[in-house]
C-alpha positions as CSV (number, residue, x, y, z in Angstrom):
1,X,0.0,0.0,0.0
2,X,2.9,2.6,0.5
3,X,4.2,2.3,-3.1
4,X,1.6,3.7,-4.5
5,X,1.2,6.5,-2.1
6,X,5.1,7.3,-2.8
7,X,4.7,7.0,-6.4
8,X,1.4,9.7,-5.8
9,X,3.8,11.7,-3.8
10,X,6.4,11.9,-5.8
11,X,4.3,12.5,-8.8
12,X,2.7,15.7,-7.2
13,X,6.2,16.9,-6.0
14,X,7.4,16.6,-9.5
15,X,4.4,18.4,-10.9
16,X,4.4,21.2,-8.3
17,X,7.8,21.9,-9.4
18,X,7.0,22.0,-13.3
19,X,4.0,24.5,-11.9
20,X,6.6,26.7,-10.3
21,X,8.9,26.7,-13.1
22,X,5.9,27.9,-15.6
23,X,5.0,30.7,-13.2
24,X,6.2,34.4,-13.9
25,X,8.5,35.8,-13.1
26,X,8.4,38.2,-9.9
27,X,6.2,41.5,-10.5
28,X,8.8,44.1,-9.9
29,X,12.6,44.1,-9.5
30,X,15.4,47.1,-9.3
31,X,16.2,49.1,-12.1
32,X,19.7,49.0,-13.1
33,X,19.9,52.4,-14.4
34,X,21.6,54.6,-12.4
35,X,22.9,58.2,-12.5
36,X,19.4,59.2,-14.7
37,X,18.4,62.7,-13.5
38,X,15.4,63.5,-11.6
39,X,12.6,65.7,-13.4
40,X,11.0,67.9,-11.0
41,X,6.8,67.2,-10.8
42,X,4.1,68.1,-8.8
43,X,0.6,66.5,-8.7
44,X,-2.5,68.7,-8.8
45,X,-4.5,68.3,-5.5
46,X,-7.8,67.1,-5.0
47,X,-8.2,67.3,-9.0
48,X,-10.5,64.5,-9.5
49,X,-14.2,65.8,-7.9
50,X,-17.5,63.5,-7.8
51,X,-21.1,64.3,-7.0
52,X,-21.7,62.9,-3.0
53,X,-22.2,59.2,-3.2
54,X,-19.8,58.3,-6.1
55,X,-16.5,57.4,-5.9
56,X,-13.9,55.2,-7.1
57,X,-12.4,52.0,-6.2
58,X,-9.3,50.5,-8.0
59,X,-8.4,52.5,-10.5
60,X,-7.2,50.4,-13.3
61,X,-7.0,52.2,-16.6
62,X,-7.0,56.3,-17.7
63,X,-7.2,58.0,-21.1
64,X,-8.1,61.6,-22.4
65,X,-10.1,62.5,-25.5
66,X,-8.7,65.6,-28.1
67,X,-10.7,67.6,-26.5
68,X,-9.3,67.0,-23.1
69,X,-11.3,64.6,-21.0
70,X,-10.3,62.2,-18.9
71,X,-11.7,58.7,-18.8
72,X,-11.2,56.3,-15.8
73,X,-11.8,52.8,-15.8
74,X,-12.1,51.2,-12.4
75,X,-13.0,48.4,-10.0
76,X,-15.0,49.0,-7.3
77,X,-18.2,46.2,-6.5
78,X,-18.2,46.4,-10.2
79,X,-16.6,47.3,-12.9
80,X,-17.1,51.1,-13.9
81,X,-16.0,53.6,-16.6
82,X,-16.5,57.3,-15.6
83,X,-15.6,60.1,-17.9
84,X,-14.7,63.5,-16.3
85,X,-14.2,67.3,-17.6
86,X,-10.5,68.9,-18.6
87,X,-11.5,70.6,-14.9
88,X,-11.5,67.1,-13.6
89,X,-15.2,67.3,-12.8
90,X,-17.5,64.3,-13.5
91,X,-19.4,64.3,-16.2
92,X,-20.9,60.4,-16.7
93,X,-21.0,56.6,-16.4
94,X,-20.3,55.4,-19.7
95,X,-21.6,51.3,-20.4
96,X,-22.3,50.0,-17.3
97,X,-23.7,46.6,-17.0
98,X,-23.1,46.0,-20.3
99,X,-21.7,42.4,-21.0
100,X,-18.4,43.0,-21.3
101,X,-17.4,44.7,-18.3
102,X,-16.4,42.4,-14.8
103,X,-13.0,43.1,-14.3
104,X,-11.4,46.1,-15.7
105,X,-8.2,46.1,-17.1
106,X,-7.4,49.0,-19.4
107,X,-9.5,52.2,-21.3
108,X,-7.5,53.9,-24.5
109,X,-9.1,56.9,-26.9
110,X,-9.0,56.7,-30.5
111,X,-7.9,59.1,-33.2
112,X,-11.5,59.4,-33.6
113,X,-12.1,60.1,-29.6
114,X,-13.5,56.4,-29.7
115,X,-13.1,54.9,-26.4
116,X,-12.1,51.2,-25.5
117,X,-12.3,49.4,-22.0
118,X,-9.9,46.9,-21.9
119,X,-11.7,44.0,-19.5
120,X,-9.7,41.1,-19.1
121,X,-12.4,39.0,-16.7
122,X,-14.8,38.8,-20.1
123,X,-12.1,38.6,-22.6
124,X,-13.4,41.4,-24.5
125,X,-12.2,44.8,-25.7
126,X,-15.6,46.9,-26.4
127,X,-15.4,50.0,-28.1
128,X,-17.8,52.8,-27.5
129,X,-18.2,55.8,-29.9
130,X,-18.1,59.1,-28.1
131,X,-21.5,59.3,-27.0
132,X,-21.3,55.9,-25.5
133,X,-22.4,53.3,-27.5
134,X,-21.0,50.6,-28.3
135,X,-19.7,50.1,-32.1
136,X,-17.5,47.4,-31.6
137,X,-16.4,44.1,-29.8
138,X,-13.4,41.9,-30.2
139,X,-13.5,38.8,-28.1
140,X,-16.1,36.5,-26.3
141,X,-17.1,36.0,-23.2
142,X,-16.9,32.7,-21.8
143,X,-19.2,30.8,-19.8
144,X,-20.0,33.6,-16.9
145,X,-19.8,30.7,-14.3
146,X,-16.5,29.2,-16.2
147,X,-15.4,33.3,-16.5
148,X,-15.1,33.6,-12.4
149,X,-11.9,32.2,-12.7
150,X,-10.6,35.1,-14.8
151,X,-8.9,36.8,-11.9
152,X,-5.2,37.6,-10.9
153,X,-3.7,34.6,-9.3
154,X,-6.1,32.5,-11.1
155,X,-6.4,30.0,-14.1
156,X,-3.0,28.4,-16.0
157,X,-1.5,29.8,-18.8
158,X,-3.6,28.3,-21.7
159,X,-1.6,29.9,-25.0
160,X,-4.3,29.2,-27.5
161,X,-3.6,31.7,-29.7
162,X,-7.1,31.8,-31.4
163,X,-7.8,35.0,-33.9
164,X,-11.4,36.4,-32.1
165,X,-10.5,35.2,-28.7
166,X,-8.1,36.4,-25.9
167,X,-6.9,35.3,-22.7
168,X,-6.7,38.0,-20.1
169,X,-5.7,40.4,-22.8
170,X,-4.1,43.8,-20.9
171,X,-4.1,46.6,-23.3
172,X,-5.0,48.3,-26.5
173,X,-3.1,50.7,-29.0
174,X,-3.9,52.3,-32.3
175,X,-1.5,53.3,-35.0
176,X,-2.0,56.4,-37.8
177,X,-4.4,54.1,-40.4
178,X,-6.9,52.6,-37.6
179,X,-4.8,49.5,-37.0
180,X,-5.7,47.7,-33.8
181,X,-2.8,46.4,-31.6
182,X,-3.2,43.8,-28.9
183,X,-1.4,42.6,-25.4
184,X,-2.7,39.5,-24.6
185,X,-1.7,39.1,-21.4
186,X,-2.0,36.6,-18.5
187,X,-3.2,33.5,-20.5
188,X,-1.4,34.2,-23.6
189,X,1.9,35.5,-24.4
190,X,1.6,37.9,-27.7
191,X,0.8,40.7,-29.3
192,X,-2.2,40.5,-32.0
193,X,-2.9,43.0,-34.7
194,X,-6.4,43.7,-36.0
195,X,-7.4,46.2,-39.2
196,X,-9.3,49.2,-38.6
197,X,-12.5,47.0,-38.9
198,X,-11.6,44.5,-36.1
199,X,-10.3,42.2,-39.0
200,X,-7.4,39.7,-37.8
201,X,-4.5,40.6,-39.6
202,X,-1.6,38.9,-37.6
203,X,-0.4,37.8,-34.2
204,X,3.3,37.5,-32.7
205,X,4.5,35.9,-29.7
206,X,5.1,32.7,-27.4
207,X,5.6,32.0,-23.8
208,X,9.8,32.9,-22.9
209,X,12.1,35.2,-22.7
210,X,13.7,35.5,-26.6
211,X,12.9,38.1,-28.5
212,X,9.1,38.2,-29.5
213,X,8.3,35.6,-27.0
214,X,6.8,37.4,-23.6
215,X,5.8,37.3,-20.1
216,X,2.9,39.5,-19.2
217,X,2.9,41.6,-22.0
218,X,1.1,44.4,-19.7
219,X,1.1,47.3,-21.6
220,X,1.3,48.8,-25.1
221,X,1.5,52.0,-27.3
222,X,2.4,53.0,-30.4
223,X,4.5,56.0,-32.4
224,X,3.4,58.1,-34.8
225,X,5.6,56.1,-37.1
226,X,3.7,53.2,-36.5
227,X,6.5,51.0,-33.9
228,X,4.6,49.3,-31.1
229,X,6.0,49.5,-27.8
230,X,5.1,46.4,-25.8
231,X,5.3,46.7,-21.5
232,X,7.3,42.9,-21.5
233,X,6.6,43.0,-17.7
234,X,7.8,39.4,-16.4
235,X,10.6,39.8,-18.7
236,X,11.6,43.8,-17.2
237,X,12.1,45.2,-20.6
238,X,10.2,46.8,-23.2
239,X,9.6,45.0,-26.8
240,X,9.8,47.3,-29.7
241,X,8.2,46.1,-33.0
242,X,7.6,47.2,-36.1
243,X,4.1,48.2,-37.4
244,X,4.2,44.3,-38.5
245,X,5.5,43.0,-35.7
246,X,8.7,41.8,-36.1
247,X,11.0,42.2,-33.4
248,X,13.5,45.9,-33.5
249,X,14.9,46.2,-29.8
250,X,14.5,45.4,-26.3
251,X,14.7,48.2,-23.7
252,X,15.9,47.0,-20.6
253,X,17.5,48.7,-17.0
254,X,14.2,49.7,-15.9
255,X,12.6,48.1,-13.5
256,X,8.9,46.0,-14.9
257,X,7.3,48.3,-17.1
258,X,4.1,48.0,-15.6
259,X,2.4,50.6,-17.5
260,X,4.0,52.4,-21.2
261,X,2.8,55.4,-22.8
262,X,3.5,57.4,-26.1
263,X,3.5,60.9,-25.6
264,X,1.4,62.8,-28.4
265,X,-2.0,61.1,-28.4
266,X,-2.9,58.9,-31.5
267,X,-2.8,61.2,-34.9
268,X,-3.4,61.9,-37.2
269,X,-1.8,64.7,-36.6
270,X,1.9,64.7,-37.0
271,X,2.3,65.4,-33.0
272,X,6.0,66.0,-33.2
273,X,9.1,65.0,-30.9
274,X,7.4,62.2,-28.6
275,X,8.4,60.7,-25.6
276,X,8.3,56.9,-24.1
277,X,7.1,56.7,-20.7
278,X,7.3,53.5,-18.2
279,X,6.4,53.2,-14.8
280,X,8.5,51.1,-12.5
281,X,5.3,50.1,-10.3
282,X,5.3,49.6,-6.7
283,X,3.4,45.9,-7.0
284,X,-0.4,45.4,-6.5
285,X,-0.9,44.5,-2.8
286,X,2.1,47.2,-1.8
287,X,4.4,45.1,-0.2
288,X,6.6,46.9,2.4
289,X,9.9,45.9,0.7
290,X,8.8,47.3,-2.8
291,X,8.0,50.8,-1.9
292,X,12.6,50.7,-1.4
293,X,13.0,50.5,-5.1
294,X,10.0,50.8,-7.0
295,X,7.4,53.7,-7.7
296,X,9.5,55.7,-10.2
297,X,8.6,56.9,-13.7
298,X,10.9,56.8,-16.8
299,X,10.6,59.5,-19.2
300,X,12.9,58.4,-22.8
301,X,13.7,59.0,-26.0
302,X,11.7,56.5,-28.4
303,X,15.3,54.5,-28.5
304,X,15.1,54.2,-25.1
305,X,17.7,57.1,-24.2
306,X,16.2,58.2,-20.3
307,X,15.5,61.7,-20.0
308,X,14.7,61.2,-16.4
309,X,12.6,59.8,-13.8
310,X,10.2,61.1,-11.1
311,X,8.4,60.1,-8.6
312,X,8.6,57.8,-5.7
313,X,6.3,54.4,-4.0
314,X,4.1,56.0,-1.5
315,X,0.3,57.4,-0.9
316,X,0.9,61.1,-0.6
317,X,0.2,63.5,-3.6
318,X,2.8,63.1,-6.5
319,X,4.0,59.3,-4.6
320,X,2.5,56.2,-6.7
321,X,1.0,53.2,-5.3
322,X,0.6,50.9,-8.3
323,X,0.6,53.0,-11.6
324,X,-1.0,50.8,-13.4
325,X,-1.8,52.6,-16.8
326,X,-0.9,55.8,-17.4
327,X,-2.0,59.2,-20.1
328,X,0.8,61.0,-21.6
329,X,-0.5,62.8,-24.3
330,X,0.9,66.0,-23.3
331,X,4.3,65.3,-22.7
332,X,4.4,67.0,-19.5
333,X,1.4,66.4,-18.2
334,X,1.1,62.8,-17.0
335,X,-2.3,61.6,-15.9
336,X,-2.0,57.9,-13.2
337,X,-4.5,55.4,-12.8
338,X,-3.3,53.4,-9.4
339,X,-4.6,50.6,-7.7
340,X,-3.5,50.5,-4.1
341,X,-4.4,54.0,-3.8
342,X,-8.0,54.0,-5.5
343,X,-7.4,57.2,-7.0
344,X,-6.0,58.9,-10.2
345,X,-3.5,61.7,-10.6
346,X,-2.9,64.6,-12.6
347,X,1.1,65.1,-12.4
348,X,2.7,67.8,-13.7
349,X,6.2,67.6,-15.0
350,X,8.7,70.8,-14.8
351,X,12.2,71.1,-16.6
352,X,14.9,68.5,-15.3
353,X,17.2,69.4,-12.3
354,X,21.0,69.5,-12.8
355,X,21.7,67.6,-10.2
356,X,21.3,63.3,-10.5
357,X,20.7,60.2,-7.9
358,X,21.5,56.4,-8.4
């Protein structure tokens, strides 16, 4: 009777360790960068204002429109997308209890001031137009019984790589014709391409650490040139691509890109010099030990040249607590959506100090 019991032993040992090696890689490490000069910034206070009752809880994803407002995509008991004024004042609910939101992700804007909610617990990005009604879905829902297991920490890594389905897909990005780019995200490991039209044109990407293979691809953006810019976050580096996705250049040295960000907003207009952005995130959960060497924000050349970083772990105004998307089109206005801190930030940016800390 004990052979058998050894044999079960040692055959749940064995797969507990083949578990642990598929796992990710750890949410956050140091950057490696040192000597990058610190840019001066300062967060508006008490910016975001709701009517009594409302409020937010994690905030997940933020985005602003040409003409200015900002859109917040949140959990709280549900999922919920609020849009407010350029004066940070709410103005209205945008889609809730529609189908596709239970667990928010992400929210990007459009060239045509379209917005998209990125929900990773329904596997579906919907679009709505800019009154709020939905025009477009890419992705089904599964089972909504089957879909509860859609939540960080949950599920296995399933790498299906199907054309109109995702797998805890993070983020969204547009280039200069429409294109639609993909990071998908927790149960796959790529990056998929769709035509203006939500057509499947192409997808890149397996489970690893080579080029074009990925680890949490978290976050994505593009140039006005058409790159992709592709937050690698288990692998701490950024994947640049070309507009067809082959592979160009890692950026590495900064910490887990958590959250990336073109400055310039998404055309058509020729928006001139634009800056990458990536936030070194103090983890979900905010362990003690992160907030020692996490929290900062990368400002850098579209090579990957840093400009400078600001900004710090922590929960006072201009200190980040989880930045986990971020709105850059100003370049020096910087606009957070954080999760341990249930709030969003307008931050400010001022011309680099002379001076420089490791």
């Amino acid at each position: 009777m004990r052979r058998p019991v050894f044999v079960l032993l040692s055959l749940c040992t064995a797969l507990a360790a083949l578990s642990a090696a598929m796992l990710p890689l750890s949410a956050q490490t140091r950057a490696t960068v040192t000597n990058v000069p610190v840019i001066p910034h300062e967060a508006v206070p008490n910016f975001f204002t709701h009517p009594p009752g409302i409020y937010t809880g994690e905030n997940m994803g933020i985005a602003t429109n040409s003409k200015g407002h900002i859109f917040v995509f949140h959990r709280a008991n549900e999922t919920r997308l609020f849009e407010y004024s350029p004066q940070g004042q709410f103005v209205r609910e945008i889609g809730r209890g529609n189908y596709g939101f239970a667990f928010a992700h992400s929210v990007r804007v459009d060239a045509e001031d379209n917005i998209w909610a990125v929900d990773e617990g329904t596997d579906m990005l919907v679009k709505f137009n800019p009154e709020g009604r939905v025009v477009m879905v890419i992705g089904r829902r599964e089972d909504p019984v089957e879909s509860l297991g859609n939540m960080p920490g949950a599920g296995t890594f399933h790498g299906r790589n199907e054309k109109y389905r995702f797998g805890r897909q993070t983020d969204v990005a547009f280039d200069q014709q429409g294109n639609i780019f993909v990071s998908d995200g927790y149960f796959d490991a790529r990056v998929v391409k769709y035509d203006k039209t939500g057509r499947f044109v192409k997808a890149v990407g397996t489970r690893g650490n080579g080029n074009l293979q990925f680890n949490t691809p978290h976050s994505i953006a593009t140039d006005f040139q058409g790159n992709v810019y592709v937050g690698d976050r288990g692998n701490a580096r950024v994947q640049i691509l070309d507009n067809d996705l082959n592979w160009k250049a890692n950026i590495t040295g900064i910490g887990n890109p958590w959250a990336v960000c073109v400055s310039g907003g998404p055309g058509p207009k020729n928006p001139g010099k634009q800056y990458l952005y990536s936030s070194n995130s103090w983890q979900d959960s905010a362990p003690a030990a992160g907030a020692e060497f996490t929290g900062e924000v990368y400002k850098m050349e579209l090579d990957g040249t840093i400009v400078g970083k600001f900004g710090r772990a922590g929960k006072a105004a201009g200190e980040f607590a989880t930045i986990h998307q971020m709105d850059c089109r100003n370049p020096d206005i910087i606009y957070t959506a954080e999760i341990n801190n249930w709030r969003s930030q307008k931050i400010l940016l001022k011309a680099p100090a002379s001076s420089s800390r490791p």
